[in-house]
C-alpha atoms as one frame of an Amber mdcrd trajectory, in Angstrom:
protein
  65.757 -73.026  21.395  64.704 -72.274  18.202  60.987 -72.032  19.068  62.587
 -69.457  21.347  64.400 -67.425  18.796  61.086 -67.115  16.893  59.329 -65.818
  19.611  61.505 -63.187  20.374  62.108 -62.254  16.673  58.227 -61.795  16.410
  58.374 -59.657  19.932  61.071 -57.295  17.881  58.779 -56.456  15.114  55.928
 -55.760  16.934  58.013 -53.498  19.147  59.539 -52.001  15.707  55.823 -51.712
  14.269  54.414 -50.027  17.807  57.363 -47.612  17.699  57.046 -46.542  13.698
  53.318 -46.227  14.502  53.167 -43.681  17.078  56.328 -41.649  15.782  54.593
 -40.803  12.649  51.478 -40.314  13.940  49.473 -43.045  13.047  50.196 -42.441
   9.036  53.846 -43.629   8.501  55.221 -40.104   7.169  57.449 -37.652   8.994
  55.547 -35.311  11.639  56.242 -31.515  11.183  58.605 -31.921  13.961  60.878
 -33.978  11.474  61.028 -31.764   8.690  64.228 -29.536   8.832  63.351 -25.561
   9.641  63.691 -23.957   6.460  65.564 -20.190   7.485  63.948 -17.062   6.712
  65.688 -15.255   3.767  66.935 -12.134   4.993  67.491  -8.873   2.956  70.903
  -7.442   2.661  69.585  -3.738   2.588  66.420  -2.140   4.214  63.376  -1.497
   1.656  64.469   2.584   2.308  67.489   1.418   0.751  66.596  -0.669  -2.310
  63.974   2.185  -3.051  65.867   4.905  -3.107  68.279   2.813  -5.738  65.168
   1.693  -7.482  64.235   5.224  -7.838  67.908   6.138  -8.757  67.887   3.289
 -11.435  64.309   4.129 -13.204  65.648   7.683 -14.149  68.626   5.836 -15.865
  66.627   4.150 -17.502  64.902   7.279 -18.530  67.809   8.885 -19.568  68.749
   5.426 -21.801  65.118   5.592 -23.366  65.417   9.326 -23.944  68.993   8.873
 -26.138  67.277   6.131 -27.876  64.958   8.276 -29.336  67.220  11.610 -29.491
  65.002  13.385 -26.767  67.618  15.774 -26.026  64.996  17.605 -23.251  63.645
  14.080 -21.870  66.911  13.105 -21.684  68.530  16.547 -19.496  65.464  16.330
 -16.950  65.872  12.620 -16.101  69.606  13.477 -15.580  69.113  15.929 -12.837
  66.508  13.498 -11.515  69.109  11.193 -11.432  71.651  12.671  -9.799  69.070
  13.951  -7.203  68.215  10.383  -6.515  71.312   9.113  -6.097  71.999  12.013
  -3.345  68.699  10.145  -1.795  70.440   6.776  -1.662  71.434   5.982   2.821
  74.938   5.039   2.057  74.955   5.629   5.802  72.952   1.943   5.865  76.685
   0.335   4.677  78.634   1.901   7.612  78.751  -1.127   9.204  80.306  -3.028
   6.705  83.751  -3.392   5.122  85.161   0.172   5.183  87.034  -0.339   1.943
  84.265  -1.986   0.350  82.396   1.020   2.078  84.577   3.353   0.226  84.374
   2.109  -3.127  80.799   2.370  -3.202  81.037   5.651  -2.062  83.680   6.921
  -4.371  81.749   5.050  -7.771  78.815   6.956  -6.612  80.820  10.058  -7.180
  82.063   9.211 -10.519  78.571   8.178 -11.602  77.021  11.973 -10.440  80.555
  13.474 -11.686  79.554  12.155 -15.327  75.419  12.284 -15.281  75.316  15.956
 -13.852  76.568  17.277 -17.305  74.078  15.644 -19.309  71.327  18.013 -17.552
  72.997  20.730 -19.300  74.320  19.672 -22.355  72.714  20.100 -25.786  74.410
  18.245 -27.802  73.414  14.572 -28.218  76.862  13.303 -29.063  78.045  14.821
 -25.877  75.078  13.210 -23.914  75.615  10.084 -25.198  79.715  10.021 -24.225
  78.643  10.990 -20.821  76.078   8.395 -20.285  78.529   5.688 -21.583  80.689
   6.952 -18.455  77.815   6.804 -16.329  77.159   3.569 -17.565  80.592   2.375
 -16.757  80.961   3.500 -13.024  77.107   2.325 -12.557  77.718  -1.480 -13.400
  80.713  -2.335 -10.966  78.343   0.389  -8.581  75.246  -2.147  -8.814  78.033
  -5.200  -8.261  79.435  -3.944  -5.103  76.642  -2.397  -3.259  74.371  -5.856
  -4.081  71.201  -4.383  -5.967  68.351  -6.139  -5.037  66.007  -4.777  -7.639
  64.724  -5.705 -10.657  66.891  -8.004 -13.213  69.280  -5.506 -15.419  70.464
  -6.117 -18.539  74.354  -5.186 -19.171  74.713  -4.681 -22.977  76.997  -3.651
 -25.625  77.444  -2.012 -28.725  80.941  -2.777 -30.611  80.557   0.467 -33.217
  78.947   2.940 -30.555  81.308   5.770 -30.975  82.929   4.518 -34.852  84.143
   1.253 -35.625  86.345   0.384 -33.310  84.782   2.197 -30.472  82.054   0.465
 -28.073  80.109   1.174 -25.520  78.049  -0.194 -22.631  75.100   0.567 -21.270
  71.880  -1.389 -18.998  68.454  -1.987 -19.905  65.585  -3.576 -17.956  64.854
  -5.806 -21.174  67.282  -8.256 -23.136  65.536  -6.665 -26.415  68.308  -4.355
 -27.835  67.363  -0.978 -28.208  70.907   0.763 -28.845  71.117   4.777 -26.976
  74.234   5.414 -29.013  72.834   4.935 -32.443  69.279   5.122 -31.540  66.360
   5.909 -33.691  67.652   8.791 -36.163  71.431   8.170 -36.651  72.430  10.482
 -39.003  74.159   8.006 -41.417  72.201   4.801 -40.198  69.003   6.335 -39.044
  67.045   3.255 -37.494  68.932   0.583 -39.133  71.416   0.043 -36.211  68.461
   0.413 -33.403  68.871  -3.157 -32.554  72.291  -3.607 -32.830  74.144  -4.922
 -29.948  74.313  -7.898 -27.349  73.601  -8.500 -23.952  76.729  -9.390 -21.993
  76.267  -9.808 -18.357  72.776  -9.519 -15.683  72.405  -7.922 -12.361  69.764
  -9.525 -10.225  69.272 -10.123  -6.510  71.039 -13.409  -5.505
């Protein structure tokens, strides 16, 4: 009986040894018909789509670059760029989705042209720079809702922009500081307060 057990034990592994031998093929790792299907990631918005905000975004960051430096005529053309741009962007693509979610994009979108369209005509920096704050503020929850896909953005913020107790917000394609509101040539500062600021949030593709 036992010599009977031990025969048949033996028969088991060589069975278990056979099987393991030809189910990996012949090298005891998985075969490529083991390994779990990775899915293809998928993009939320066409490449039209993420261009056209791309576009939108790079004369914001004009305008932001332009206030830095207190290029009052740098700053006015990328604002009608801007809001030309963001005319550009297929909301149409987001018909499909949410309709209130659909709606709030839309209706951000009109703030943000409501508040950058002035800048294009303005000549006073002050002015431009309350304006672009505005812009700044209906662009951020914009970028949030629609789900920008682009390049990482920087939200930042300056706790004196507008006086002491008076911030502002604004985004920047670089964690480096580089304040629009009190900029290069501050008339009480001039380019001591260029850096001052932090970075409180980013906007990236998930």
């Amino acid at each position: 009986m036992k010599r009977f057990l031990a025969i048949l034990f033996l028969v088991v592994i060589m069975l278990g040894a056979w099987w393991l031998f030809f189910r990996t093929g012949n090298s005891g790792k998985p075969t490529v018909e083991d390994k779990p299907i990775q899915p293809v990631a998928a993009m939320k918005h066409s490449a039209v789509f993420n261009k056209s905000l791309e576009d939108a975004m790079s004369h914001y960051f004009q305008i932001k670059n332009a206030l830095v430096t207190d290029d009052s005529a740098t700053a006015k053309e990328a604002a009608a760029k801007f809001v030309i741009a963001t005319d550009s962007i297929p909301l149409s693509e987001l018909s499909k989705g949410d309709t209130q979610v659909v709606a709030t994009i839309r209706q951000q979108l009109s703030d943000i042209k409501a508040n950058a369209s002035p800048i294009a005509q303005e000549g006073n920096m002050a002015d431009m720079r309350k304006d672009f704050s505005m812009v700044s503020e209906f662009l951020y929850p914009f970028l949030k809702t629609v789900g920008y896909e682009g390049t990482k953005i920087y939200w930042q913020n300056c706790p004196m922009a507008f006086g002491d107790d008076k911030p502002a917000n604004w985004m920047s394609l670089t964690s480096e500081i580089n304040n629009p509101y009190l900029g290069m040539h501050h008339p009480e500062f001039k380019s001591s307060m260029l850096h001052c600021g932090e970075t409180m949030d980013s906007i990236f593709a998930k």
